[in-house]
Backbone as CSV, one residue per row, in Angstrom:
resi,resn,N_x,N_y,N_z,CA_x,CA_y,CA_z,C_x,C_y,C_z
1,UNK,-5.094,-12.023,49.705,-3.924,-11.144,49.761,-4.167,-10.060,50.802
2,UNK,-3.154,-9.905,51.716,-3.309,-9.015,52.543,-3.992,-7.477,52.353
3,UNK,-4.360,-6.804,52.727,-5.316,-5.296,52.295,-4.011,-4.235,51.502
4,UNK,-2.611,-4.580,51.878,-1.891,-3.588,51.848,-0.783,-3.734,50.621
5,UNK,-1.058,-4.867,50.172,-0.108,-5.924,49.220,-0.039,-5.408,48.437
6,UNK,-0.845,-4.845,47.609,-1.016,-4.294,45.954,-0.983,-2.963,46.059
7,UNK,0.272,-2.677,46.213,1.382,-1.223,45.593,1.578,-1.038,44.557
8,UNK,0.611,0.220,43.770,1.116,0.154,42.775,1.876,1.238,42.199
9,UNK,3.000,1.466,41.425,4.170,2.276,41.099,3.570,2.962,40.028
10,UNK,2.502,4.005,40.164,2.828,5.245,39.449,2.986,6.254,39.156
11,UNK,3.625,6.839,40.508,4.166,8.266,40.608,5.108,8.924,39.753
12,UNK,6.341,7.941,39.510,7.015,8.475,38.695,6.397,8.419,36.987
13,UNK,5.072,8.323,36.994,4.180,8.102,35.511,4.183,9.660,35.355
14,UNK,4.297,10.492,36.508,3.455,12.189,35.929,5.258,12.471,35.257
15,UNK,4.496,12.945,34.281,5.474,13.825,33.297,5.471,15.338,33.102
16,UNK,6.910,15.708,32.989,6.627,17.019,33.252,6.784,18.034,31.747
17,UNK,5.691,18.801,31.766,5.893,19.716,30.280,6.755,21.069,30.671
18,UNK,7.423,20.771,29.588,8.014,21.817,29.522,8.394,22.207,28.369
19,UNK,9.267,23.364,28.265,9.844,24.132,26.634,8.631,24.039,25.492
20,UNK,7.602,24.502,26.098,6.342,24.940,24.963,6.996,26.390,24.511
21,UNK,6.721,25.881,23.090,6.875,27.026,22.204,5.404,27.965,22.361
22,UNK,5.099,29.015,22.984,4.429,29.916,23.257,4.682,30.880,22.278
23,UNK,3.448,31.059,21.124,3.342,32.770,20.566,2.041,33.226,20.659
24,UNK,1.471,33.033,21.949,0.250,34.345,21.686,1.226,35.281,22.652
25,UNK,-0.463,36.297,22.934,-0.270,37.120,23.419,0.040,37.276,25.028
26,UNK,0.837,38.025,25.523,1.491,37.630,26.703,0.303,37.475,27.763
27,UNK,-1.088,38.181,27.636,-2.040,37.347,28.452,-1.944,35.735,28.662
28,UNK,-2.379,35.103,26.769,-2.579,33.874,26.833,-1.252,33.334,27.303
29,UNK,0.060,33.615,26.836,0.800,32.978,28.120,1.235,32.776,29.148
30,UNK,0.642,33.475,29.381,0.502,33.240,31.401,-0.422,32.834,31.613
31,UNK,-1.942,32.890,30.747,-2.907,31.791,31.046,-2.006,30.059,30.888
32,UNK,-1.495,30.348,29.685,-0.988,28.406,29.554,-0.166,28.003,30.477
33,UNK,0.823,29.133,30.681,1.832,28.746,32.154,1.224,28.405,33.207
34,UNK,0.264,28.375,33.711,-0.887,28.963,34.597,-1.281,26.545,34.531
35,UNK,-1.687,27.073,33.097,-2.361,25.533,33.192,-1.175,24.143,33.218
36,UNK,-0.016,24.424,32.128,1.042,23.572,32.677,1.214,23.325,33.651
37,UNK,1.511,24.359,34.516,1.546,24.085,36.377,1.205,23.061,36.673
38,UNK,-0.363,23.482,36.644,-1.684,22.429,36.931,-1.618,20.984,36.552
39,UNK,-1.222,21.065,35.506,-1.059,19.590,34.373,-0.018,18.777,35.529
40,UNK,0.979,19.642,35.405,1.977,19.274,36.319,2.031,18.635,37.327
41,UNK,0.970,19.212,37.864,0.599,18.539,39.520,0.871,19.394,40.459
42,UNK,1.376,20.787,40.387,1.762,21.711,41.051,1.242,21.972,42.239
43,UNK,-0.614,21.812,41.957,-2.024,22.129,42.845,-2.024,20.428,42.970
44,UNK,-1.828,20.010,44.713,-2.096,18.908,44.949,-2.921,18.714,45.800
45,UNK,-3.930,20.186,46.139,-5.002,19.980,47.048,-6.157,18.688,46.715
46,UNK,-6.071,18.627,45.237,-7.036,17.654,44.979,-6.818,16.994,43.707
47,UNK,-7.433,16.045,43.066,-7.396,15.916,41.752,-7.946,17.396,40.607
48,UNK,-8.811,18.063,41.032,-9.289,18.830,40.267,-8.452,20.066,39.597
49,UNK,-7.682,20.464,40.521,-6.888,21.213,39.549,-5.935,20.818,38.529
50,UNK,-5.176,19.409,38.717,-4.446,18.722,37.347,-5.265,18.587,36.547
51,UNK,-6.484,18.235,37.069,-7.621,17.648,35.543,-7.838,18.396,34.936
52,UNK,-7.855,20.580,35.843,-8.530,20.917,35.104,-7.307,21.787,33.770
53,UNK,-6.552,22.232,34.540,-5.230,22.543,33.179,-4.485,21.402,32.582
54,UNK,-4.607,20.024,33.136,-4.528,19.299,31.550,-5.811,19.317,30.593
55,UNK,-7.143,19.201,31.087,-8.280,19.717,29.975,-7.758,20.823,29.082
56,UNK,-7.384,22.351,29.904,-7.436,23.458,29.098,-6.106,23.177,28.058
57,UNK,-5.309,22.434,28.235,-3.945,22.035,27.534,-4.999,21.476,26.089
58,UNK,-4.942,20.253,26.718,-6.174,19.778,25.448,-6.625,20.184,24.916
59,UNK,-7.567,21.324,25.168,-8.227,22.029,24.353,-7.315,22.767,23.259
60,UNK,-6.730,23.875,23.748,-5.596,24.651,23.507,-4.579,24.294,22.537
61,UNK,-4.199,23.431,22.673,-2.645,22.830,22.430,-2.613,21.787,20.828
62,UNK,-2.052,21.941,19.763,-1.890,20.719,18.531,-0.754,20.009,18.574
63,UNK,0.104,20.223,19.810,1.648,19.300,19.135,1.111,17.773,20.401
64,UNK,1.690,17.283,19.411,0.910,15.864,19.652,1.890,15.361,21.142
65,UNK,3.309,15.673,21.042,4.127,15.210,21.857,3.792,15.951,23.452
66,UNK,3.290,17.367,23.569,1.950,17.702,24.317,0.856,17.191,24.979
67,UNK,0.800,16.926,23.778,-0.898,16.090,23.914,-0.904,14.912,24.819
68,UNK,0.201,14.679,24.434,0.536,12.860,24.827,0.304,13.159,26.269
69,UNK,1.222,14.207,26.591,1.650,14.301,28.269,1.000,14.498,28.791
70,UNK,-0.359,15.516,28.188,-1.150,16.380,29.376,-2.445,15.154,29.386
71,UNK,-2.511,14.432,27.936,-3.234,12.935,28.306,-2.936,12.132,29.668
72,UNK,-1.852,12.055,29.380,-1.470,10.838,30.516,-1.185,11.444,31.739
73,UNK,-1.131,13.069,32.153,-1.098,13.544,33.624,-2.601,13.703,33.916
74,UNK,-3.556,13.898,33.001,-4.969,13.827,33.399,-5.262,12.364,33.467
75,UNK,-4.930,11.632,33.116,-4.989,10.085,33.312,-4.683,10.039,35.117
76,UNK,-3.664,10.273,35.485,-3.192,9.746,36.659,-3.641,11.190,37.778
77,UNK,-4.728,11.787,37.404,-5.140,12.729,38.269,-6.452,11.472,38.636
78,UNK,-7.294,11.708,37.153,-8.141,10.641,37.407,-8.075,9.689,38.382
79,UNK,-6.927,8.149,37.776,-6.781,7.404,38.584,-6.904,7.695,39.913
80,UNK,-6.291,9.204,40.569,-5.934,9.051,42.034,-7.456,9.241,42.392
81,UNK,-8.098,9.636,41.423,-9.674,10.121,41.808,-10.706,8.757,42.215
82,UNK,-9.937,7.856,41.709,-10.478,6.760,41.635,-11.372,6.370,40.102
83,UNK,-10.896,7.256,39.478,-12.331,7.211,37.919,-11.146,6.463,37.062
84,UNK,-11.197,5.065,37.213,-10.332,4.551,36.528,-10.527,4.224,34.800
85,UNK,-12.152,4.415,34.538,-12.485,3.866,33.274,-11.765,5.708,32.493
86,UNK,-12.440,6.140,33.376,-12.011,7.825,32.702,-10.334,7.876,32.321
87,UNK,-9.785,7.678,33.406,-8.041,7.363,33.627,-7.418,6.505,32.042
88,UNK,-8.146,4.944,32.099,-7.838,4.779,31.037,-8.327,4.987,29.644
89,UNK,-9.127,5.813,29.466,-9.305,6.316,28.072,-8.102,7.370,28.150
90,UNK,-8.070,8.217,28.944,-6.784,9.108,28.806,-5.715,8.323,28.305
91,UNK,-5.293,7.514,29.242,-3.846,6.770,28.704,-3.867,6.224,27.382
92,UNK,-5.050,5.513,26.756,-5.150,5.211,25.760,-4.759,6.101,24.388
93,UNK,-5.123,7.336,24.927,-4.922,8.493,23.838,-3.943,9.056,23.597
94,UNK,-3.343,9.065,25.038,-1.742,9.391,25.374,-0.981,8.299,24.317
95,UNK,-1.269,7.044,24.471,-0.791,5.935,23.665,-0.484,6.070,22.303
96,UNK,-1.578,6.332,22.161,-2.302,6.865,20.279,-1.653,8.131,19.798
97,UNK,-1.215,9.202,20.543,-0.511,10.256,20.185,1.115,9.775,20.512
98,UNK,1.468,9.196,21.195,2.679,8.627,21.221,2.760,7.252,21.313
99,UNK,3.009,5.892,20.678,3.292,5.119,20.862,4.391,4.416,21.333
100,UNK,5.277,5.568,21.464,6.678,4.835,22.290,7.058,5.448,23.694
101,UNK,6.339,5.997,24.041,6.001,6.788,25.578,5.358,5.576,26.337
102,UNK,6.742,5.557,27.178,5.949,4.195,27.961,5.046,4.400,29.532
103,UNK,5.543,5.501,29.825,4.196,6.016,30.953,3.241,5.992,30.878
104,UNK,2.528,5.677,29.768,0.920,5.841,30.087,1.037,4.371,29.574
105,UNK,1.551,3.781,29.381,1.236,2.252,29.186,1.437,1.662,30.837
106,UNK,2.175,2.061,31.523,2.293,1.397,32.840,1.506,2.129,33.672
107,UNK,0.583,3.463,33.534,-0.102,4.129,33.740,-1.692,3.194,33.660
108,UNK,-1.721,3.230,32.629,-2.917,2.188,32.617,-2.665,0.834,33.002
109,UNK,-1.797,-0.016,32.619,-1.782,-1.142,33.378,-2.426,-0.916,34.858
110,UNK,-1.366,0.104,35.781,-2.173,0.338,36.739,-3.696,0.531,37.087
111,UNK,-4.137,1.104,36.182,-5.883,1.388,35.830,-6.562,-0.027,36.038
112,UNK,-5.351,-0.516,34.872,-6.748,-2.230,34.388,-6.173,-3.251,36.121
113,UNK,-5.139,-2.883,36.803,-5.003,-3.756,37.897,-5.822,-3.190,38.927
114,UNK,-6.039,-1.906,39.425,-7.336,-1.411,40.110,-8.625,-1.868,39.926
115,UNK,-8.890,-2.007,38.677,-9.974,-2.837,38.552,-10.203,-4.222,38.805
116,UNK,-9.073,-4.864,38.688,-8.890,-6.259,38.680,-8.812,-6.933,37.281
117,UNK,-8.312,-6.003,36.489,-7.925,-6.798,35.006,-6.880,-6.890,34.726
118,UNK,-6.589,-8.485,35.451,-4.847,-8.301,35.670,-4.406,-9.026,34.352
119,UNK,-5.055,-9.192,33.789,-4.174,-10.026,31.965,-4.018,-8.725,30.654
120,UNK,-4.917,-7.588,31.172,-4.701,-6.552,30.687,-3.474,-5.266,31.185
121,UNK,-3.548,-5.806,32.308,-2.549,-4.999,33.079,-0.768,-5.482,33.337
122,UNK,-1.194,-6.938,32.742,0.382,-7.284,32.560,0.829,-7.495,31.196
123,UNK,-0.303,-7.300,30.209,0.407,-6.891,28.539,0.583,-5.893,28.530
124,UNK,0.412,-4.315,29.353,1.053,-3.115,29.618,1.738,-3.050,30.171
125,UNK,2.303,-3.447,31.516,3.541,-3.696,31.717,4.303,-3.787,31.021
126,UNK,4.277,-5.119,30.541,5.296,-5.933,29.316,5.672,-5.136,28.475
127,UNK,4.327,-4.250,27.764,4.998,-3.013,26.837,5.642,-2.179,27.481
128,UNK,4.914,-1.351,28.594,6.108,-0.367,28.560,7.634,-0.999,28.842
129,UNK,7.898,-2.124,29.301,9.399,-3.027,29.830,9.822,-2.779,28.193
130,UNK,9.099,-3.008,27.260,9.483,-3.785,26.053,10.566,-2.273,25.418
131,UNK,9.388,-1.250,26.211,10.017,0.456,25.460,10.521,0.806,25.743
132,UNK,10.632,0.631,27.132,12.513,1.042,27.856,12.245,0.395,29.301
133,UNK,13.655,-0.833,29.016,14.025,-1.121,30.054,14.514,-1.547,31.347
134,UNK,14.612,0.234,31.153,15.489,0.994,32.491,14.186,1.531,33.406
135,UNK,12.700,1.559,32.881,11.855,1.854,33.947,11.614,0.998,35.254
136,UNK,11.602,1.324,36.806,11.697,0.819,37.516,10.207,0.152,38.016
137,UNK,9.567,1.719,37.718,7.603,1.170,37.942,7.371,0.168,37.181
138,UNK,7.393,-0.234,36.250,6.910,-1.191,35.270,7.428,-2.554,35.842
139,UNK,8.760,-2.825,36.267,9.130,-3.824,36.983,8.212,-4.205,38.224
140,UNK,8.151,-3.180,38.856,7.441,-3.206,40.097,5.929,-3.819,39.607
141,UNK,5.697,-3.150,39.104,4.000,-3.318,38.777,3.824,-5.132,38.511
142,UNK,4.510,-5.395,37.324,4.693,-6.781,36.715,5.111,-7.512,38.267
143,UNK,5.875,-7.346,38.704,5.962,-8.178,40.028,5.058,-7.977,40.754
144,UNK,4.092,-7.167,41.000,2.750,-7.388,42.060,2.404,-8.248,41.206
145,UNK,1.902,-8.174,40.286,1.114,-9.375,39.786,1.633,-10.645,40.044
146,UNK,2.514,-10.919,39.591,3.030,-12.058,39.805,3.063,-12.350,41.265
147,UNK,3.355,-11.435,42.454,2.737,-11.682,43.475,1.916,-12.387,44.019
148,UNK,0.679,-11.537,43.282,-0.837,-11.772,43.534,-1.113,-13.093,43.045
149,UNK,-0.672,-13.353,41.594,-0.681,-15.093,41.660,0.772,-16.016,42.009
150,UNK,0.947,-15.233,43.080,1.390,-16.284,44.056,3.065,-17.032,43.024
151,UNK,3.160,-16.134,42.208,4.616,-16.538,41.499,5.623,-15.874,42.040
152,UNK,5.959,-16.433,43.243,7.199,-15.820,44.299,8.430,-15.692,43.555
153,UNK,8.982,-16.717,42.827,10.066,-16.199,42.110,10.218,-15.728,41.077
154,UNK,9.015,-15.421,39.999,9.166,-14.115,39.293,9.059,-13.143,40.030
155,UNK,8.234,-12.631,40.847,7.837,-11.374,41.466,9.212,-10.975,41.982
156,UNK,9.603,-11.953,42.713,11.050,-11.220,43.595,12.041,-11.210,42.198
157,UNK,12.421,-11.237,41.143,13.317,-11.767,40.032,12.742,-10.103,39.711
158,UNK,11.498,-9.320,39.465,10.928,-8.196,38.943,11.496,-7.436,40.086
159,UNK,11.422,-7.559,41.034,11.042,-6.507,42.402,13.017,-6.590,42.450
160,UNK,13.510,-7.557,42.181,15.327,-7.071,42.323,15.549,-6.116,41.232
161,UNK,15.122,-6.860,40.020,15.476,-5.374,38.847,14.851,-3.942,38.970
162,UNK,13.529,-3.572,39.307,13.207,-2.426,39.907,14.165,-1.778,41.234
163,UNK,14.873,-2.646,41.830,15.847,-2.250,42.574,16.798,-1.621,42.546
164,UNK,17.387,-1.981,41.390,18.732,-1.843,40.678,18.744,-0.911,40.317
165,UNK,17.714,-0.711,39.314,17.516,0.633,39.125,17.082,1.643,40.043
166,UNK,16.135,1.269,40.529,15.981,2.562,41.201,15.671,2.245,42.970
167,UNK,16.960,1.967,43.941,17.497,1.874,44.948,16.311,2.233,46.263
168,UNK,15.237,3.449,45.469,14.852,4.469,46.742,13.761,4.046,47.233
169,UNK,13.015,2.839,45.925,11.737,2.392,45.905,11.201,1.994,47.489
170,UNK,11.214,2.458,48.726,10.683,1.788,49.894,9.965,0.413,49.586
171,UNK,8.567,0.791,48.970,7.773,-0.108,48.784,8.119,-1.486,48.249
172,UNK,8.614,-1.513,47.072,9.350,-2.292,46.633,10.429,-3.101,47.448
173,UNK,11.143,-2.703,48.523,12.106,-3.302,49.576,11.078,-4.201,50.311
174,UNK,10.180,-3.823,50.528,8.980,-4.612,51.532,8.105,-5.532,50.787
175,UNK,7.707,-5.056,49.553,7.126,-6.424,48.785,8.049,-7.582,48.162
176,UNK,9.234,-6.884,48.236,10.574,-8.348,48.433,10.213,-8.880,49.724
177,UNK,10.771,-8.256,50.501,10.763,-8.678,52.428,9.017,-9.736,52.254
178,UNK,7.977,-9.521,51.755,6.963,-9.834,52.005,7.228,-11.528,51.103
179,UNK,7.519,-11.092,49.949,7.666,-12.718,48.662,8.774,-13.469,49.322
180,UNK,10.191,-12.912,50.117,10.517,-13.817,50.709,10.177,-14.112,52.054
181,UNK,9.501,-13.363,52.874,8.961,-14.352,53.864,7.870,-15.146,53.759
182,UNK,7.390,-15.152,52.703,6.240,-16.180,52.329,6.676,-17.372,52.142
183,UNK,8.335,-17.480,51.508,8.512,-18.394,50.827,9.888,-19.058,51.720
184,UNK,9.946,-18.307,52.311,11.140,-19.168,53.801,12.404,-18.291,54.168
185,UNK,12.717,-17.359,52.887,14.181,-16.650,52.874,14.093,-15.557,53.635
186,UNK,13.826,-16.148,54.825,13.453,-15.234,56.165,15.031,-14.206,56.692
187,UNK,16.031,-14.501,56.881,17.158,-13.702,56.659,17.246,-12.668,55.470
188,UNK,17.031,-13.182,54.194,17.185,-11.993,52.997,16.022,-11.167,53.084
189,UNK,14.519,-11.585,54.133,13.348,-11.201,54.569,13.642,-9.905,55.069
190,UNK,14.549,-10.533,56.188,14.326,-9.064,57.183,15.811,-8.123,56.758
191,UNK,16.396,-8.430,55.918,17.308,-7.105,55.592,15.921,-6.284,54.490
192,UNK,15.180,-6.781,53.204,15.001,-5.989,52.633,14.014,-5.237,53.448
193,UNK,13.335,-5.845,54.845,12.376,-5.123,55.474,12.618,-4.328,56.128
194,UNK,13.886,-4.598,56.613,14.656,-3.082,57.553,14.695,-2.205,56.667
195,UNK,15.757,-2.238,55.680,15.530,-1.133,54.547,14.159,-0.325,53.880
196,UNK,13.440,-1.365,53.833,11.847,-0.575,53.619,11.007,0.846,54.647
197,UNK,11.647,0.039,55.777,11.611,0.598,57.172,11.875,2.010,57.288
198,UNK,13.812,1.828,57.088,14.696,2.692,57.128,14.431,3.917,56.079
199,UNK,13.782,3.328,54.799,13.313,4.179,53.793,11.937,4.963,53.690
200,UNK,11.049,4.298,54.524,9.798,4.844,54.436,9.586,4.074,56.383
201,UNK,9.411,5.005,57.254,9.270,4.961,58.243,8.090,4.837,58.747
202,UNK,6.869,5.628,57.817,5.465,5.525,58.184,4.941,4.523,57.502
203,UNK,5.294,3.130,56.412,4.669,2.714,55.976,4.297,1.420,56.486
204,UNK,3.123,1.476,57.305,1.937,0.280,57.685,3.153,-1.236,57.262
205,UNK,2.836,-1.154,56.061,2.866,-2.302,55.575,4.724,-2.880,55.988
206,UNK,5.660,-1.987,55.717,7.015,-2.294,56.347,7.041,-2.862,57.632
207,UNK,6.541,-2.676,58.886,6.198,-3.429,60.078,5.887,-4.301,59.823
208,UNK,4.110,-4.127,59.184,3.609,-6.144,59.226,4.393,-7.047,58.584
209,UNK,5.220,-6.548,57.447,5.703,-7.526,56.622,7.261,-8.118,58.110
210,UNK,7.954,-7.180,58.020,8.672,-7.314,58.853,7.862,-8.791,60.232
211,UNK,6.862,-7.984,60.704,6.225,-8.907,61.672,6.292,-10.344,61.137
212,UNK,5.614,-10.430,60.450,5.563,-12.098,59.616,7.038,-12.349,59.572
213,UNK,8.176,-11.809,59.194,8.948,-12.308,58.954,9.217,-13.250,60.497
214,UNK,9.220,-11.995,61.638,9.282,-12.448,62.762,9.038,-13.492,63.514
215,UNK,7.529,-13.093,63.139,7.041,-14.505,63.371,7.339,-15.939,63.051
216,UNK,7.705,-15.671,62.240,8.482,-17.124,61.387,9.625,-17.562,61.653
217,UNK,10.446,-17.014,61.749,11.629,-16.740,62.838,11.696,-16.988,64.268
218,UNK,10.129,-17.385,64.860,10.125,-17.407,66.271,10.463,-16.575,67.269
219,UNK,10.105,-15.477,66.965,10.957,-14.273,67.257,9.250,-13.348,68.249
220,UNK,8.888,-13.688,69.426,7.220,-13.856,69.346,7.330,-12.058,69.685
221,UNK,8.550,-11.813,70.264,8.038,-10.145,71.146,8.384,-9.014,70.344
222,UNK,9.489,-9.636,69.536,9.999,-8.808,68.320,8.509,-8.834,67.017
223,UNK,7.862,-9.673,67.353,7.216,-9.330,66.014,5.563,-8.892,66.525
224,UNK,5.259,-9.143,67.326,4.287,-7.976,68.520,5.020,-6.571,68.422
225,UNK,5.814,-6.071,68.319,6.443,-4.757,68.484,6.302,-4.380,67.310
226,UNK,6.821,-5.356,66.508,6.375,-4.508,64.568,4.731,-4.975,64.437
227,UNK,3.872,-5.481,64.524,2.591,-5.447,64.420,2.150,-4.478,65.087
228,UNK,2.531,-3.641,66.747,1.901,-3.081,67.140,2.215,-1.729,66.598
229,UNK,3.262,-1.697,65.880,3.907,-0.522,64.821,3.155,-0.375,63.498
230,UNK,2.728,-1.501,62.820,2.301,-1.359,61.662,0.346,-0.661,62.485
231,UNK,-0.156,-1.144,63.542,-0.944,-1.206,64.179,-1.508,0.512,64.134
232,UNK,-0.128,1.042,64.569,-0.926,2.231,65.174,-0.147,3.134,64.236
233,UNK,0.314,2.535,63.004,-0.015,3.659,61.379,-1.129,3.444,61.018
234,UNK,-1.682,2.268,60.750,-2.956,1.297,60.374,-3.411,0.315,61.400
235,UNK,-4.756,1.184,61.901,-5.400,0.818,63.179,-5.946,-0.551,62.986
236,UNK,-6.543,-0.576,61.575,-7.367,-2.111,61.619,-6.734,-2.921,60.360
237,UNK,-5.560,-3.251,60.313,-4.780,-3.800,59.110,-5.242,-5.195,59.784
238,UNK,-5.427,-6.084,58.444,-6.068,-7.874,59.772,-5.430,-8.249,59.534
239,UNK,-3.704,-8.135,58.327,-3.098,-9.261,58.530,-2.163,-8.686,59.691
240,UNK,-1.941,-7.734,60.194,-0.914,-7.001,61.449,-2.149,-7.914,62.772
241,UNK,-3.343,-7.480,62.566,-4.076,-8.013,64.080,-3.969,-9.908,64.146
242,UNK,-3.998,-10.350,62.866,-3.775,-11.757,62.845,-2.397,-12.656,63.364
243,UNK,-1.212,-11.772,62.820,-0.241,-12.112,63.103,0.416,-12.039,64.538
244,UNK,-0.475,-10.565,64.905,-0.240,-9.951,66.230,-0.903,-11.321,67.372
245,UNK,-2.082,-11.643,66.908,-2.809,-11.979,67.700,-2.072,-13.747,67.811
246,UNK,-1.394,-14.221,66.454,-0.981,-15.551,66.802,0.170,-15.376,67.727
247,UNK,0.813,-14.413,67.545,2.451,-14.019,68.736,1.670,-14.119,69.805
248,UNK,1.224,-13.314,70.143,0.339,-13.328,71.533,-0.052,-14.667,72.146
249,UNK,-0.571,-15.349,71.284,-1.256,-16.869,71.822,0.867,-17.717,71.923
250,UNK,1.506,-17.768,71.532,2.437,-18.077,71.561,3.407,-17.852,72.790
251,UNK,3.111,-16.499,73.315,3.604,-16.024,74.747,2.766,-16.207,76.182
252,UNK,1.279,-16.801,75.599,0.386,-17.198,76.722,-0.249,-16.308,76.819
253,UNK,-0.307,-14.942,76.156,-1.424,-13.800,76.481,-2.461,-14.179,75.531
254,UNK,-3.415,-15.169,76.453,-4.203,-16.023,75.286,-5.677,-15.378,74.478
255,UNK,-6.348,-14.451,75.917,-7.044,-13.474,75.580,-7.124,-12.854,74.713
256,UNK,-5.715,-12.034,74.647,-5.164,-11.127,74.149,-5.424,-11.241,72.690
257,UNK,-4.526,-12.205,72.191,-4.287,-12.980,71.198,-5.988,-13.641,70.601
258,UNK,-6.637,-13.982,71.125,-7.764,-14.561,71.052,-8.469,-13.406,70.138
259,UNK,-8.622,-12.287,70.829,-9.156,-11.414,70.886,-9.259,-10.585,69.416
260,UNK,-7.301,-10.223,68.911,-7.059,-9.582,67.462,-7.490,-10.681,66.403
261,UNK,-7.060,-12.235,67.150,-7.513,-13.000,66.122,-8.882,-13.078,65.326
262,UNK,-9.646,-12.792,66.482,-11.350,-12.318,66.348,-11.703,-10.881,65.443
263,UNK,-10.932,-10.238,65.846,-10.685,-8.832,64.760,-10.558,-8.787,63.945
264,UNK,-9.646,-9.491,63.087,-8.881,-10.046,62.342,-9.860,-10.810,60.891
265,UNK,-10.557,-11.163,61.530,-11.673,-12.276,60.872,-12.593,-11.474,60.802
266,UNK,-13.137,-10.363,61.309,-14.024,-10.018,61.107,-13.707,-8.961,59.945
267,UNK,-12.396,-8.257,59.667,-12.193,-7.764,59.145,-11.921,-8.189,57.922
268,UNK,-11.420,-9.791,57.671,-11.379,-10.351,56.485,-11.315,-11.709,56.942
269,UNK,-12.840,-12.476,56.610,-12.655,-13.938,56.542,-12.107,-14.651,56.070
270,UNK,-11.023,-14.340,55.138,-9.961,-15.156,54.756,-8.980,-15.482,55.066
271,UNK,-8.388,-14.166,56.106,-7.112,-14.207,57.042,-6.438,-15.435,57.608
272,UNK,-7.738,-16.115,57.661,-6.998,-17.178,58.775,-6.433,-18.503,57.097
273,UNK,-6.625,-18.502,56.402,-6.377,-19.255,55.035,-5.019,-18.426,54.502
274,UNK,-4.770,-17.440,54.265,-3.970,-16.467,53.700,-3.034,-17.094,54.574
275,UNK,-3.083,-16.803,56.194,-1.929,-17.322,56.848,-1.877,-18.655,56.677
276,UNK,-2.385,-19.664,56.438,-2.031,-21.188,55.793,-1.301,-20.979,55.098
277,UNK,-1.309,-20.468,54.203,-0.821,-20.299,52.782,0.578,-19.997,53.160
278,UNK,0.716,-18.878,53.996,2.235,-18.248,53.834,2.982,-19.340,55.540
279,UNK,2.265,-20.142,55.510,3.034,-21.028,56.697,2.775,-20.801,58.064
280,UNK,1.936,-20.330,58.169,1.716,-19.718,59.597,0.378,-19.936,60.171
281,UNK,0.577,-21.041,61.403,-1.261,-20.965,61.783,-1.150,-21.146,62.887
């Protein structure tokens, strides 16, 4: 699978606290206001300040519906930290204090798919879908997977209903654009890839996908122009230098082409199989 493929949707997981019933003393509440912020995500210099006023929440705090939240926003501070085992014990607890709060269930799914525990990460999905849904991440998420094993028409069947709902998803427009140019629907390809485009302008992956589409399409200069786009957001992406590099051999710049193809491989020896796979050699 390409380096850039596995997007995963959980931004809209941070939850926001609010309407705490506050009775200390007007010190301690402006200390807790202070840490909600934090919980919040307010301080995005790093992970450390969400972690550290959802901790002091934790400590602090008995209403469970609380608890739940400042669990599962220290969960997804974690995650971004990369401490995914840490991440999902949070969500777990978040779980355990609320069981019908479906953010930290698609919260961790995300966790167990970072790791690569994707049979754990699509019975969380499934739950949070099961608890409402109208969530768009959870769609999304369940369709990478299905992605990743290569189930093109569930994934795109997930990645339209995350649509529906929620229109703005960039990413989501491009991992459509990506499942149907794998699979031939190279026209319905490059509308959802323009839109991905049109929606998220810096994202790497909207070009290459776009590119492949191109490529497939026979389209050799148009899709050199989106590789050399996805290229110089993401200098060493190998499926952008692979694809780049087969256009190239296609227009006679054989060097050229020779050359990313060599890049390409070195950057992931599988590249040249991956493109078998999606029709292209």
């Amino acid at each position: 699978m390409r380096r850039h493929a596995s997007r995963h949707f959980a931004a809209a997981g941070t939850a926001v606290l609010m309407g705490l019933a506050l009775v200390q003393p007007a010190p301690a509440q402006t200390a807790k206001l202070s840490n909600v912020d934090l919980c919040n995500g307010r301080d995005r210099s790093s992970a450390d300040p969400q972690i550290r006023g959802c901790t002091a929440l934790i400590k602090s705090d008995k209403n469970p519906q609380v608890l739940a939240v400042a669990y599962n926003n220290r969960g997804n501070a974690l995650a971004g930290a990369g401490q995914y085992e840490l991440a999902i014990r949070d969500y777990s607890e978040s779980i355990k204090l609320n069981p019908a709060y479906a953010k930290p269930l698609n919260n961790r799914g995300v966790a167990y798919q970072k790791k690569g525990d994707f049979d754990l990460a699509m019975k969380d999905f499934e739950a949070a879908i099961g608890l409402d849904p109208s969530y768009p991440n959870a769609f999304a998420n369940r369709g990478e997977i299905f992605l990743k094993q290569g189930d093109y028409a569930r994934a795109v069947k997930d990645f339209d209903t995350a649509l529906k709902l929620s229109p703005q998803l960039g990413e989501v427009w491009n991992e459509r654009c990506w499942a149907r140019a794998v699979t031939g629907e190279l026209q319905g390809a490059l509308t959802d890839c323009n839109e991905a485009i049109r929606l998220k302008p810096n994202l790497a992956a909207g070009f290459d996908s776009r590119g492949l589409t191109r490529l497939k399409l026979g389209q050799w200069d148009s899709a050199i122009a989106d590789y050399n786009a996805a290229l110089r957001l993401d200098h060493d992406l190998p499926s952008a230098l692979y694809g780049r590099g087969l256009a190239r051999l296609k227009t006679g710049s054989q060097a050229a082409g020779r050359a990313d193809i060599a890049a390409a491989k070195r950057a992931d020896q599988q590249i040249a199989e991956q493109f078998a796979r999606y029709g292209v050699q």
